[in-house]
FIKOLZA-1660 file (N, C-alpha, C; in steps of 0.1 Angstrom, whole numbers, plus 5000, padded with zeros to 4 digits):
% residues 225
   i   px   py   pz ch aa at
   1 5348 5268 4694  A  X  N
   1 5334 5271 4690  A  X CA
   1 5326 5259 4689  A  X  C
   2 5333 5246 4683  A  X  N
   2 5325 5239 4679  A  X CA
   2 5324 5227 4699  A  X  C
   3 5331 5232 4705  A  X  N
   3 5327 5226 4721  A  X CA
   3 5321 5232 4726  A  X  C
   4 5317 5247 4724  A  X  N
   4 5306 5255 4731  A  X CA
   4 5295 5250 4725  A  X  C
   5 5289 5249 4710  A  X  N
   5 5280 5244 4705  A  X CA
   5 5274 5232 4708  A  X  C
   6 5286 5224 4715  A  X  N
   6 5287 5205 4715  A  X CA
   6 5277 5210 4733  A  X  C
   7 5280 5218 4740  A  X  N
   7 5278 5218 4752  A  X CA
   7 5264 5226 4752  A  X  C
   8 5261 5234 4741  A  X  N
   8 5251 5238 4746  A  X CA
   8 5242 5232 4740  A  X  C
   9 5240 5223 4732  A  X  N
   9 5232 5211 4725  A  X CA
   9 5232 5203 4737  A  X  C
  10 5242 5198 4742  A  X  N
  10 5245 5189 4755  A  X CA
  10 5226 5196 4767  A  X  C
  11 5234 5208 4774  A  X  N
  11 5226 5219 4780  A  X CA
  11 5210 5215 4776  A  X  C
  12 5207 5223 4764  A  X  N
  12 5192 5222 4758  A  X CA
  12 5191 5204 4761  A  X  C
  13 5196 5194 4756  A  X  N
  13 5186 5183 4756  A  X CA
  13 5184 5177 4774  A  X  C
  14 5196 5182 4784  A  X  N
  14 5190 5181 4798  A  X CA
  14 5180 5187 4798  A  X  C
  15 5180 5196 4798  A  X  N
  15 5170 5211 4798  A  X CA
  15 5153 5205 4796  A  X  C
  16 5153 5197 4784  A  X  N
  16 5143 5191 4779  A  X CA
  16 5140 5178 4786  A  X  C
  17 5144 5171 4796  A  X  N
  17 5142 5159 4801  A  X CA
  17 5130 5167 4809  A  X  C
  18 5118 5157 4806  A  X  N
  18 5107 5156 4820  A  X CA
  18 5108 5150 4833  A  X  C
  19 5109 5156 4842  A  X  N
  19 5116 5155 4855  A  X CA
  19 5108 5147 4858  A  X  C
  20 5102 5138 4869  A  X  N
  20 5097 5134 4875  A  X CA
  20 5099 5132 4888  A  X  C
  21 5090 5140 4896  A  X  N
  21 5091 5141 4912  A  X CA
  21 5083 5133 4919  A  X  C
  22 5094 5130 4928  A  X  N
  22 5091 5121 4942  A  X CA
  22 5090 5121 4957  A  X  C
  23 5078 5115 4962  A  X  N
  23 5082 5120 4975  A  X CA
  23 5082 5105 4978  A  X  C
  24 5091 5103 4992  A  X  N
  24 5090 5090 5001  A  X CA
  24 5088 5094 5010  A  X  C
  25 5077 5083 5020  A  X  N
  25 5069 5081 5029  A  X CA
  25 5072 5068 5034  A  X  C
  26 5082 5073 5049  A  X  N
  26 5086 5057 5053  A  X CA
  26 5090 5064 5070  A  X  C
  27 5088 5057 5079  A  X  N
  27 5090 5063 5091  A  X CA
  27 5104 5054 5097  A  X  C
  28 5109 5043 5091  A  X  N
  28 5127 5039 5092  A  X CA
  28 5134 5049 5084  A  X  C
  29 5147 5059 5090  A  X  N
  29 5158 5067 5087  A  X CA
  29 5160 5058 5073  A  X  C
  30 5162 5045 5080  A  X  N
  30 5174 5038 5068  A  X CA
  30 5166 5035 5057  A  X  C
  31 5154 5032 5058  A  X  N
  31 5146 5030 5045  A  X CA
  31 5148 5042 5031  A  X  C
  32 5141 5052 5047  A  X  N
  32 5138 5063 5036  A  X CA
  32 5157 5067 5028  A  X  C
  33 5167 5069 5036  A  X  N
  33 5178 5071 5033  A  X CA
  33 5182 5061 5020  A  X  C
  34 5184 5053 5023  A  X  N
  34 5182 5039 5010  A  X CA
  34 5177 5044 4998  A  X  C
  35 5159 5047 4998  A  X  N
  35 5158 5052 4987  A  X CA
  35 5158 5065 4979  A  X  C
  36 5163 5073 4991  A  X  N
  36 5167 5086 4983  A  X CA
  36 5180 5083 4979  A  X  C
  37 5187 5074 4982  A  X  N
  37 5204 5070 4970  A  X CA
  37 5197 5067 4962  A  X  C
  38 5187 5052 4958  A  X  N
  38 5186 5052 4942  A  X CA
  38 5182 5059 4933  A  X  C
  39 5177 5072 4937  A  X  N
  39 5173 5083 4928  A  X CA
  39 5185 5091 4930  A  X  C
  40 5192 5091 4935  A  X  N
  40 5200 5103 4937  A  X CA
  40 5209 5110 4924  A  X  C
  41 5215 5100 4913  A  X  N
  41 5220 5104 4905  A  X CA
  41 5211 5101 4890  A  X  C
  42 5198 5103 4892  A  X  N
  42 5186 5103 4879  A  X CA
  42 5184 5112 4873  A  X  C
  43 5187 5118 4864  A  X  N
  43 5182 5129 4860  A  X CA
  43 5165 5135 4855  A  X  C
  44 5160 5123 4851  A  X  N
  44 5145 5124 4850  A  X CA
  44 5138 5120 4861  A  X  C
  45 5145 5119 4874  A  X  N
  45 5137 5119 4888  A  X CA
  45 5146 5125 4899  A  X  C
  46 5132 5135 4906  A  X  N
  46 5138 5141 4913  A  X CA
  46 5129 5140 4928  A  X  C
  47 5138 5140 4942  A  X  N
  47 5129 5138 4952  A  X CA
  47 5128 5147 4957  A  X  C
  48 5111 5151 4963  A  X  N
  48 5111 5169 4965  A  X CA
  48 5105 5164 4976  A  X  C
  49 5108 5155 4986  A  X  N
  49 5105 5155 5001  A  X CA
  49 5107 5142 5008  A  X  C
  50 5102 5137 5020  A  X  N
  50 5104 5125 5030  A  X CA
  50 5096 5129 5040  A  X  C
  51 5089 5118 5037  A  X  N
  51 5074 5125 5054  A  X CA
  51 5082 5108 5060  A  X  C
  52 5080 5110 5075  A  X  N
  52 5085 5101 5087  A  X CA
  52 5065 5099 5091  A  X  C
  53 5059 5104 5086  A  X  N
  53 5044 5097 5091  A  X CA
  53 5032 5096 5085  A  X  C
  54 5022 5090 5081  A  X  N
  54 5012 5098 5072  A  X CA
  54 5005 5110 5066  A  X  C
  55 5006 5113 5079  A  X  N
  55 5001 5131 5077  A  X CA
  55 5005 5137 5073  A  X  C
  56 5020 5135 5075  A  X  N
  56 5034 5145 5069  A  X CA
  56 5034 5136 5052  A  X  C
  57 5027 5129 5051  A  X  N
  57 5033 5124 5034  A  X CA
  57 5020 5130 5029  A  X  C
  58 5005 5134 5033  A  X  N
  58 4995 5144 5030  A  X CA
  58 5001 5152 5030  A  X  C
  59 5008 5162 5037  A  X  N
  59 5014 5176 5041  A  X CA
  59 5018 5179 5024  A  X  C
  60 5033 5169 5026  A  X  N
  60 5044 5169 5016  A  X CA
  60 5034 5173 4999  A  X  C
  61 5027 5162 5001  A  X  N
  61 5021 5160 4989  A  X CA
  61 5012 5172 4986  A  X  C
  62 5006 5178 4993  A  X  N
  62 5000 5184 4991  A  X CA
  62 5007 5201 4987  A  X  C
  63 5017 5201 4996  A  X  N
  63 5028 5215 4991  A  X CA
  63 5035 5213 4979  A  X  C
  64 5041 5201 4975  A  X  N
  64 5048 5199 4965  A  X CA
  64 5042 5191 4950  A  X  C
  65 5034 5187 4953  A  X  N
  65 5021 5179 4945  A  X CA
  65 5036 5169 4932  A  X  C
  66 5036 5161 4937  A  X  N
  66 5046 5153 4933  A  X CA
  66 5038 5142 4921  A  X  C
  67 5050 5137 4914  A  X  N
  67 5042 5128 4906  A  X CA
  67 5040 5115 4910  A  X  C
  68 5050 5110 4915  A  X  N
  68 5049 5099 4927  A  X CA
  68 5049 5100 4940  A  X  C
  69 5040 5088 4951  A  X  N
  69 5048 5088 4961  A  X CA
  69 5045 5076 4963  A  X  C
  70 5059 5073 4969  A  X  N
  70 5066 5060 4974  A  X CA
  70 5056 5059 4986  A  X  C
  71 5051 5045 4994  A  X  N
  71 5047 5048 5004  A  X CA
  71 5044 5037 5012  A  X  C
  72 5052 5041 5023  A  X  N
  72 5052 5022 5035  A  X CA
  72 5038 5022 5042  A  X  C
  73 5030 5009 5041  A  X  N
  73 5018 5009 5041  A  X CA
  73 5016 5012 5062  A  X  C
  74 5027 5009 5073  A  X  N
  74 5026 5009 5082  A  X CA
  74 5031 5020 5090  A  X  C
  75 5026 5028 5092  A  X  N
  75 5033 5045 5095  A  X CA
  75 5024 5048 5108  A  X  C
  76 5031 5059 5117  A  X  N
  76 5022 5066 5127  A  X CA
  76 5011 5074 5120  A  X  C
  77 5002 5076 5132  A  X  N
  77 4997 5091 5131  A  X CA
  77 4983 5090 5114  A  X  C
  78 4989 5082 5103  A  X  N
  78 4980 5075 5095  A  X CA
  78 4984 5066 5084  A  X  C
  79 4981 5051 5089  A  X  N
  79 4986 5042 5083  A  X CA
  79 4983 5044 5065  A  X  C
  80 4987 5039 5059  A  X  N
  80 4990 5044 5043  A  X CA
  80 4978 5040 5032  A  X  C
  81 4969 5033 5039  A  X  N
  81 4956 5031 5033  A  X CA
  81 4948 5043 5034  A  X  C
  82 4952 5053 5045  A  X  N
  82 4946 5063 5048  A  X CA
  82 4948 5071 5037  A  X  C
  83 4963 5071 5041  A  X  N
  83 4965 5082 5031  A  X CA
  83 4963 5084 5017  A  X  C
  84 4970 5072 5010  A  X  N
  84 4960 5067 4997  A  X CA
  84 4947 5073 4995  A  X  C
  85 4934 5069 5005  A  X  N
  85 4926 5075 5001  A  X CA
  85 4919 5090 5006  A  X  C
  86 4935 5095 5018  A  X  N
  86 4933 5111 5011  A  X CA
  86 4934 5117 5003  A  X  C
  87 4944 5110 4993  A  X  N
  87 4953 5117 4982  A  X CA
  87 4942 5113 4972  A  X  C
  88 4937 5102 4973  A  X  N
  88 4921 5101 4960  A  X CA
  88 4911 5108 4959  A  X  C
  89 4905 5111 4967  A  X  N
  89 4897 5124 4969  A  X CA
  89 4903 5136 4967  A  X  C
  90 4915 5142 4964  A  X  N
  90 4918 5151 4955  A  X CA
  90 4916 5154 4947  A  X  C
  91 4907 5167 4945  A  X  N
  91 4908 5167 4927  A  X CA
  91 4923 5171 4917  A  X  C
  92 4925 5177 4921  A  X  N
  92 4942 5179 4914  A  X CA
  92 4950 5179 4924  A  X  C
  93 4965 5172 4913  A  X  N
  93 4976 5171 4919  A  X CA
  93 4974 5160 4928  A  X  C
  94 4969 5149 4924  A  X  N
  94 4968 5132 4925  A  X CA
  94 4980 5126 4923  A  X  C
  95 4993 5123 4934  A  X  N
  95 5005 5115 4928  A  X CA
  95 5001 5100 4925  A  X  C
  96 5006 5095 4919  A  X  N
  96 5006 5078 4917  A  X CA
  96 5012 5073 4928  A  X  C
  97 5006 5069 4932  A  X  N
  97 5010 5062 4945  A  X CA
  97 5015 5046 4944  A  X  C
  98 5027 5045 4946  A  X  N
  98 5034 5029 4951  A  X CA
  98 5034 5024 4965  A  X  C
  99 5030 5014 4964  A  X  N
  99 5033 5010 4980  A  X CA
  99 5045 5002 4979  A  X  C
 100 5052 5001 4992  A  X  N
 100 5065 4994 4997  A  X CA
 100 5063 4993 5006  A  X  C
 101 5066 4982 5009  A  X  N
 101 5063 4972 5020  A  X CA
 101 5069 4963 5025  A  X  C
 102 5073 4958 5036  A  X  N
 102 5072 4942 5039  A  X CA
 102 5062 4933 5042  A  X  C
 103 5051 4940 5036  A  X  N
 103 5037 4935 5041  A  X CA
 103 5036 4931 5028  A  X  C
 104 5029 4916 5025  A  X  N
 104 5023 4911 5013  A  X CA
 104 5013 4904 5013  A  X  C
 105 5008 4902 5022  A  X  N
 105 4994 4893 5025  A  X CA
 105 4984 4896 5010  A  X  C
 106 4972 4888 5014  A  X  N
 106 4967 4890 5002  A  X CA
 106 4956 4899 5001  A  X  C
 107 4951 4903 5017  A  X  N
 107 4941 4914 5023  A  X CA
 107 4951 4926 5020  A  X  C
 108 4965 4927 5023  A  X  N
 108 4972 4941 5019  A  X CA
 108 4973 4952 5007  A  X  C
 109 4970 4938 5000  A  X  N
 109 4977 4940 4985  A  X CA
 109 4963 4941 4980  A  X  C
 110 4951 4936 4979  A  X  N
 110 4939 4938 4979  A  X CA
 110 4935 4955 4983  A  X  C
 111 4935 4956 4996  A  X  N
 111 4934 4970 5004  A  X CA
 111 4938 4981 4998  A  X  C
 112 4953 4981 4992  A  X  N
 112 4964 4986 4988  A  X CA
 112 4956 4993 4973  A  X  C
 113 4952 4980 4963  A  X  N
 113 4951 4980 4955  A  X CA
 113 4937 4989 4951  A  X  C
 114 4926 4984 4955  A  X  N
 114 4914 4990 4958  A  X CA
 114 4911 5002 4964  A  X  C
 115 4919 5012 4970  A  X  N
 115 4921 5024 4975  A  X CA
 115 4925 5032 4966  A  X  C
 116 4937 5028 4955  A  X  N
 116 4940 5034 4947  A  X CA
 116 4952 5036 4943  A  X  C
 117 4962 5028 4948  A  X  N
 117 4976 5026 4944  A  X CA
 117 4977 5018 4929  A  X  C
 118 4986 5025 4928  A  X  N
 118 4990 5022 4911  A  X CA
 118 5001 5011 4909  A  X  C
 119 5010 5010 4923  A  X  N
 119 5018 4998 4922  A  X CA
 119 5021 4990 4937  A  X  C
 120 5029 4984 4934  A  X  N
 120 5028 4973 4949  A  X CA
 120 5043 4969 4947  A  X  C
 121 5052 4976 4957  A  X  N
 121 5064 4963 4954  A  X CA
 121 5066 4963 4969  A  X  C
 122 5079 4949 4971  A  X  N
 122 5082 4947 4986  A  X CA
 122 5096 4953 4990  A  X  C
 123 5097 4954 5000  A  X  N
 123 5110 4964 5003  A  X CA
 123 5124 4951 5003  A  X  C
 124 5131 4952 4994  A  X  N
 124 5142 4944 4989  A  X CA
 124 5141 4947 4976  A  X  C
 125 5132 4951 4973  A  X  N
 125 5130 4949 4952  A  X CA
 125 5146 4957 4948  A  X  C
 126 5149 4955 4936  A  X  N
 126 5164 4959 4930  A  X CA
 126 5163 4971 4929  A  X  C
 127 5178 4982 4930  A  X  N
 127 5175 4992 4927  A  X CA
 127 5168 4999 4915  A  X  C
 128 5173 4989 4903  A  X  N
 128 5168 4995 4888  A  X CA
 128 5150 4990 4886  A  X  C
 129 5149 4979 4890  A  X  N
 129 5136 4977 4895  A  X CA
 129 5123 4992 4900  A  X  C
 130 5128 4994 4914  A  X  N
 130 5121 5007 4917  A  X CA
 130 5121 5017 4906  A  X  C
 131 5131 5021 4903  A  X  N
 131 5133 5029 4893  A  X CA
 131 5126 5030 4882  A  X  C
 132 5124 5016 4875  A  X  N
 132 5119 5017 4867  A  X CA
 132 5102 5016 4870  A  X  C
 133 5097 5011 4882  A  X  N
 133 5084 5015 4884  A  X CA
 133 5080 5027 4888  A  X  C
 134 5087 5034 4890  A  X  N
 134 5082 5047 4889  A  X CA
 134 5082 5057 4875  A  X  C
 135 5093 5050 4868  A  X  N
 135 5086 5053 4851  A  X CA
 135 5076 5048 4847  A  X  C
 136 5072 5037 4850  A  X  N
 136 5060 5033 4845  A  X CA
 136 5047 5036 4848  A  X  C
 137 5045 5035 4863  A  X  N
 137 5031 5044 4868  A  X CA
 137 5030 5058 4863  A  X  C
 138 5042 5065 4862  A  X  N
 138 5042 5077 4858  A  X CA
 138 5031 5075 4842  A  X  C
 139 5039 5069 4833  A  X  N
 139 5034 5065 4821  A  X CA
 139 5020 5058 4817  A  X  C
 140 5010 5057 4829  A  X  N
 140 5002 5053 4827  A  X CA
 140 5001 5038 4832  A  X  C
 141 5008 5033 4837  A  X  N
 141 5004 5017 4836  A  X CA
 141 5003 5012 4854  A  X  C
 142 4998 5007 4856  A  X  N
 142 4999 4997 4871  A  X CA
 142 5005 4989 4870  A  X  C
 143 5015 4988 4882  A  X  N
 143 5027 4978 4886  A  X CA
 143 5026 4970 4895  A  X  C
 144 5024 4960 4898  A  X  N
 144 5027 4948 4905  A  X CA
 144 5035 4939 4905  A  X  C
 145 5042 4929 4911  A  X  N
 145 5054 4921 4906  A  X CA
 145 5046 4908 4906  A  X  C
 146 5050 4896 4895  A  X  N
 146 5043 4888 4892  A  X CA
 146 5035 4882 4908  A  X  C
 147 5045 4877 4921  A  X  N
 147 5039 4870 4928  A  X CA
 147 5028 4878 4939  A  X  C
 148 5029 4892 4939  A  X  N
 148 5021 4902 4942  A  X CA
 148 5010 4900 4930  A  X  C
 149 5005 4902 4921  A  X  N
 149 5001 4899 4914  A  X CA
 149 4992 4886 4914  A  X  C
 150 5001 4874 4917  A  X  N
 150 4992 4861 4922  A  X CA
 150 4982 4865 4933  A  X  C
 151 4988 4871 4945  A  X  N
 151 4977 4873 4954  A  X CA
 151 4969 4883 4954  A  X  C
 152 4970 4892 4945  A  X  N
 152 4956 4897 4938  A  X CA
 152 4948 4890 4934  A  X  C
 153 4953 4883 4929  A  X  N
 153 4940 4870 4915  A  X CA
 153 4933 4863 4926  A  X  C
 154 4942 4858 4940  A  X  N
 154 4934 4846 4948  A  X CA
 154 4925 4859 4959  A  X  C
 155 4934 4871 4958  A  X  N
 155 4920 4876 4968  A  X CA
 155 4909 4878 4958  A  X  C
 156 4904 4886 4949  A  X  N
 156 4898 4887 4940  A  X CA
 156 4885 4877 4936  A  X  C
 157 4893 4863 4943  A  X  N
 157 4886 4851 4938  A  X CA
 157 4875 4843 4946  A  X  C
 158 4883 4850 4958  A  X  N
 158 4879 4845 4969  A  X CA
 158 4865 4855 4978  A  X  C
 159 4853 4846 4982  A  X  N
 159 4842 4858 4989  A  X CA
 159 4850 4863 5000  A  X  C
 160 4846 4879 5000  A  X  N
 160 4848 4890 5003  A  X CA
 160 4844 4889 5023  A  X  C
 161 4845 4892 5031  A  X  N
 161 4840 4893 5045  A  X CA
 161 4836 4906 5050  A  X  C
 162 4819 4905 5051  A  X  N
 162 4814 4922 5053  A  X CA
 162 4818 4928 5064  A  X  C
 163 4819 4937 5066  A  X  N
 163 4822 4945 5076  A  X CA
 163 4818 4944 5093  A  X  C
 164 4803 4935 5093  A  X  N
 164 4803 4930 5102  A  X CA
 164 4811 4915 5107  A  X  C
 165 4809 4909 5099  A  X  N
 165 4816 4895 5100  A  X CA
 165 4830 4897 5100  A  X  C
 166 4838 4910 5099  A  X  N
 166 4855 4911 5100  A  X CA
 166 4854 4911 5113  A  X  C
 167 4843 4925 5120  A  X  N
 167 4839 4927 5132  A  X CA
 167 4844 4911 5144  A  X  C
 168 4833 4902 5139  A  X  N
 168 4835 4894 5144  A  X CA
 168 4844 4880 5147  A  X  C
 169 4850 4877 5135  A  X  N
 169 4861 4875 5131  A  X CA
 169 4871 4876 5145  A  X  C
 170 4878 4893 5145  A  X  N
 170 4880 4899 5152  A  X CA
 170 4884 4890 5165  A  X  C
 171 4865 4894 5168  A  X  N
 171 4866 4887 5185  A  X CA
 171 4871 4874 5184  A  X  C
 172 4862 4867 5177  A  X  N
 172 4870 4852 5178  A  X CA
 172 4885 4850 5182  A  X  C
 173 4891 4858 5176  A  X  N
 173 4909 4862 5170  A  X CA
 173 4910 4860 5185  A  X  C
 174 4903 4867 5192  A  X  N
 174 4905 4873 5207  A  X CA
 174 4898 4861 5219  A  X  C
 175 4892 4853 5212  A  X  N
 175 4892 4842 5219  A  X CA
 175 4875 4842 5228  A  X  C
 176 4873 4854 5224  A  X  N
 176 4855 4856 5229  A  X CA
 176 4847 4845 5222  A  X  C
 177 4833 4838 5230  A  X  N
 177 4828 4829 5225  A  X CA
 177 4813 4844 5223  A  X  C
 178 4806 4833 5217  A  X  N
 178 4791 4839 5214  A  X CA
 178 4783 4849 5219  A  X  C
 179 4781 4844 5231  A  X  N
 179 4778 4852 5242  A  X CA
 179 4784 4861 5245  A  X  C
 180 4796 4863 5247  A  X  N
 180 4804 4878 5248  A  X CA
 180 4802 4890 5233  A  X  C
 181 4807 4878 5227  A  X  N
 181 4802 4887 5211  A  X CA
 181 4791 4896 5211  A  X  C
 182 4777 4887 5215  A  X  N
 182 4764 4892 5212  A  X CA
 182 4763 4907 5219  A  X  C
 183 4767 4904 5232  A  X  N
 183 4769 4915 5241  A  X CA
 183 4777 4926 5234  A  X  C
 184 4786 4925 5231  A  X  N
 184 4797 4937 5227  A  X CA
 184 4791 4944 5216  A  X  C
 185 4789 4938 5209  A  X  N
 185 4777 4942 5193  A  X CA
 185 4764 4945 5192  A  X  C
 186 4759 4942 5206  A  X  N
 186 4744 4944 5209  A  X CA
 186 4732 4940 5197  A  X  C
 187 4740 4920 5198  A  X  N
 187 4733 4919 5183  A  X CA
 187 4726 4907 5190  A  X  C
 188 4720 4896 5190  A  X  N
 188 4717 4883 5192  A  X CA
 188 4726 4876 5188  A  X  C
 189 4725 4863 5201  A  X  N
 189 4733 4852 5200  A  X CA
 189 4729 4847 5186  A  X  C
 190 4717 4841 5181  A  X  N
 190 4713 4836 5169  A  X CA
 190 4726 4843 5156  A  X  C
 191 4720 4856 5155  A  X  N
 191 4728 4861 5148  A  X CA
 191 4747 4859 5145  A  X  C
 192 4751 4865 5158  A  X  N
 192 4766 4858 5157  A  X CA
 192 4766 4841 5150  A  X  C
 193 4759 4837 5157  A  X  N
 193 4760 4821 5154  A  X CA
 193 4762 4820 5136  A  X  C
 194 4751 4832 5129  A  X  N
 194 4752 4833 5114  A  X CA
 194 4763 4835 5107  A  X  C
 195 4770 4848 5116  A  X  N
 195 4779 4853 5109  A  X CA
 195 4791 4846 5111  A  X  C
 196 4792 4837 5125  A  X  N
 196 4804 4826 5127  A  X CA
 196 4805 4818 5114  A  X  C
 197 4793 4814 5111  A  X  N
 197 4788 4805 5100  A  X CA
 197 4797 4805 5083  A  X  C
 198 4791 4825 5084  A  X  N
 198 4792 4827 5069  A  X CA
 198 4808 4828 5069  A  X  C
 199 4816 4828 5083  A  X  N
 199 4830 4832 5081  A  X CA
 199 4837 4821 5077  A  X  C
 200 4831 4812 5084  A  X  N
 200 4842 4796 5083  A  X CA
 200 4835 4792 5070  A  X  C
 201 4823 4796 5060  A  X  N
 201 4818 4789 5046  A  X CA
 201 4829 4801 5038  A  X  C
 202 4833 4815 5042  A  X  N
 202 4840 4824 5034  A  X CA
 202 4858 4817 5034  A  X  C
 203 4861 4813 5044  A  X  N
 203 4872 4815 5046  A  X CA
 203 4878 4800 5043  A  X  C
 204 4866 4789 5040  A  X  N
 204 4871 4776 5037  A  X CA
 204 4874 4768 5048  A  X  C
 205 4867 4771 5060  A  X  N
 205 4878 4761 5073  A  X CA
 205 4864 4753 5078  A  X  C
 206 4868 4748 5086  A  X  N
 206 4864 4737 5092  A  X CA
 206 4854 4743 5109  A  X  C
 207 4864 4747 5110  A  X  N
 207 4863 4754 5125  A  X CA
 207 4868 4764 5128  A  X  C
 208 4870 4774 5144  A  X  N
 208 4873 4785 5145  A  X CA
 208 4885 4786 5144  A  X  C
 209 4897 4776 5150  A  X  N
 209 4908 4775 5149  A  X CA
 209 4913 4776 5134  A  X  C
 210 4906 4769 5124  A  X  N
 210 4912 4769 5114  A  X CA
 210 4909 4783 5105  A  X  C
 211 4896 4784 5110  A  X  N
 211 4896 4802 5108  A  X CA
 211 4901 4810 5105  A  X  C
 212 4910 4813 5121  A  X  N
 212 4915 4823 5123  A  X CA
 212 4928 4826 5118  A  X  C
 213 4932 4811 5116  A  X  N
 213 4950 4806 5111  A  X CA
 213 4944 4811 5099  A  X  C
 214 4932 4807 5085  A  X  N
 214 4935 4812 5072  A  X CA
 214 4933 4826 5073  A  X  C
 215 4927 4837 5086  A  X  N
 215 4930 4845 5085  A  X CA
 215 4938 4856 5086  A  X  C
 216 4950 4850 5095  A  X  N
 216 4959 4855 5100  A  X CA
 216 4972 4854 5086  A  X  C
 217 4964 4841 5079  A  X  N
 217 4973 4837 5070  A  X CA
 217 4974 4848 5056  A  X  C
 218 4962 4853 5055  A  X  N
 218 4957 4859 5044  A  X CA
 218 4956 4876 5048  A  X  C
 219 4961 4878 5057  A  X  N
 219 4961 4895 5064  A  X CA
 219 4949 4901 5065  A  X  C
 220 4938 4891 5071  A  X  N
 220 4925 4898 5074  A  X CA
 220 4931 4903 5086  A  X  C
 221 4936 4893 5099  A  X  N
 221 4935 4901 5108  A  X CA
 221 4950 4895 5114  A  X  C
 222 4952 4905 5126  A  X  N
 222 4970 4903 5125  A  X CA
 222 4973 4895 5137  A  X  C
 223 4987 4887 5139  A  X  N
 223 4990 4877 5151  A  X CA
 223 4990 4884 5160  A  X  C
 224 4989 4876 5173  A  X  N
 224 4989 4884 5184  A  X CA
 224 5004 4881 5190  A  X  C
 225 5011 4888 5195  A  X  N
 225 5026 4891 5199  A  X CA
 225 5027 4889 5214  A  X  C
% end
């Protein structure tokens, strides 16, 4: 009598754990497989899907409205800044969104962060680690890990590059001078000439070459392969 009692006291206080559900959003088998082990034997978390592309981690989210989702910022079909800010424009059933990554630039983690993710870790972080950031975003708090963290503070700090001047940026990246610019943008030479200007006074450099290196350095814009 008194082991049935022991067990059903046992029973009732699982019973009473707040689950918390997860979905992962990673388009590597092995990733996503990886992090469905670290949850696998949790009892206050549970994973109620795996999208292999953006749309499918909208899908998921939206059938199962989960409390987290895990989510690799580089995916088909809609890279993960997207989807962040489909999942923001929701009015109910908003998961907290973490990003995972091998991406840490300081444009990522900026992008990342300003969209609407509640944490930022890199893909290596410890099992108990993940774990425990997903109790915490749950709980209210934004997670970043200190050196993630750092490059928040230096993007933050640093002037911002408008939407035309990324534009152009861009071409530079690509090796176009002024003249081709003007053309492609259907803007004036004068003009480009400004915005060349305000990028190398934004970005700290000297010249184009050094430009493009603090850009490439800082995940404005990406290497060429």
């Amino acid at each position: 009598m008194i082991v049935d009692s022991t067990e059903s006291l046992a029973a009732a206080c699982e019973s009473s754990i707040e689950v918390i559900t997860i979905v992962i959003a990673d388009d590597h088998p092995v990733v996503r497989e990886g992090l469905a082990a670290i949850f696998e034997c949790q009892k206050d978390i549970k994973l109620v899907g795996e999208a292999t592309d953006g749309e499918e981690a909208v899908e998921l989210c939206g059938r199962h409205l989960p409390d987290v989702l895990l989510l690799d910022l580089r995916m088909p079909r809609m890279d993960g800044l997207q989807v962040i800010s489909k999942l923001t424009a929701l009015r109910i059933g908003k998961p907290r969104v973490i990003v995972m990554t091998t991406y840490e630039t300081e444009e990522d983690v900026r992008r990342a962060m300003n969209a609407g993710a509640k944490g930022y870790l890199v893909k290596g972080t410890a099992p108990e680690q993940i774990r425990e950031a997903v109790r915490r975003v749950v709980s209210g708090e934004a997670l970043v890990s200190p050196n993630i963290a750092a490059k928040l503070a230096q993007s933050k700090a640093r002037p911002e590059l408008s939407k035309r001047e990324n534009e152009v940026l861009l071409y530079l990246a690509n090796g176009r001078i002024n003249k081709e610019i003007s053309k492609i943008l259907s803007i004036s030479e004068n003009t480009v000439k400004k915005h060349v200007t305000s990028i190398l006074t934004k970005l700290d450099a000297t010249g184009r070459t050094e430009a493009i290196r603090v850009a490439i350095k800082r995940g404005l814009i990406k290497p060429a392969h």
